[in-house]
C-alpha positions in Angstrom: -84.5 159.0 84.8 -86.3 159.8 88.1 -87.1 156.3 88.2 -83.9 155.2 87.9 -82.6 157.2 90.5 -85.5 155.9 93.1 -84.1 152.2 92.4 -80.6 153.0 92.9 -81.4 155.5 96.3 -83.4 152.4 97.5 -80.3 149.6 96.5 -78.1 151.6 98.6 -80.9 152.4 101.6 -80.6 148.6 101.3 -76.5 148.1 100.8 -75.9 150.5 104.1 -78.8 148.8 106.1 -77.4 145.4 105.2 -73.6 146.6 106.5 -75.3 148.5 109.4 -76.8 145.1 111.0 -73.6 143.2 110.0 -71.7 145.1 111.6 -73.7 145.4 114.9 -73.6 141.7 114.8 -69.6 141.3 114.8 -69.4 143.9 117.6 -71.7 141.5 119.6 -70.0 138.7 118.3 -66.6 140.4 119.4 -67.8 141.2 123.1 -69.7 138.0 123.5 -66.1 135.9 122.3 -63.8 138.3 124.7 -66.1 137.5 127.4 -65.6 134.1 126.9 -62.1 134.4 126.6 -61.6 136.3 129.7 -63.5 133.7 131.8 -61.6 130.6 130.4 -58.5 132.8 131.1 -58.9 133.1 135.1 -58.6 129.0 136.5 -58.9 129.1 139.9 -55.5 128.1 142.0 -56.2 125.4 143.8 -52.8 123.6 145.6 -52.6 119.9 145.4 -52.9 118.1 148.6 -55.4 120.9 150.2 -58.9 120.0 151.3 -61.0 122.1 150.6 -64.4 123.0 153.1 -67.7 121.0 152.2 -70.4 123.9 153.9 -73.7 121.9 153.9 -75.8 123.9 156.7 -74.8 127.6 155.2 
């Protein structure tokens, strides 16, 4: 019986590590897509028929 209980301590060691990292990689996932989002969200306002300055010695 003690060897049982080893295999099955050890299958869920390996169940929680397993959700652990998942879930470490969707929060990445999650920050990395609403940074995304944010940047596509703020389009610079730039009105027709303005000129804007060429700089070439700054």
């Amino acid at each position: 019986m003690q060897r049982t209980d080893e295999i099955v301590a050890r299958a869920l060691a390996a169940v929680a590590a397993s959700k652990a990292l998942r879930e470490r990689h969707e929060q990445e996932r999650r920050e990395i897509y609403g940074r995304i989002e944010l940047a596509s969200l703020r389009t610079p306002n730039i009105p027709k028929g303005v000129q804007l300055p060429l700089r070439l010695n700054s």
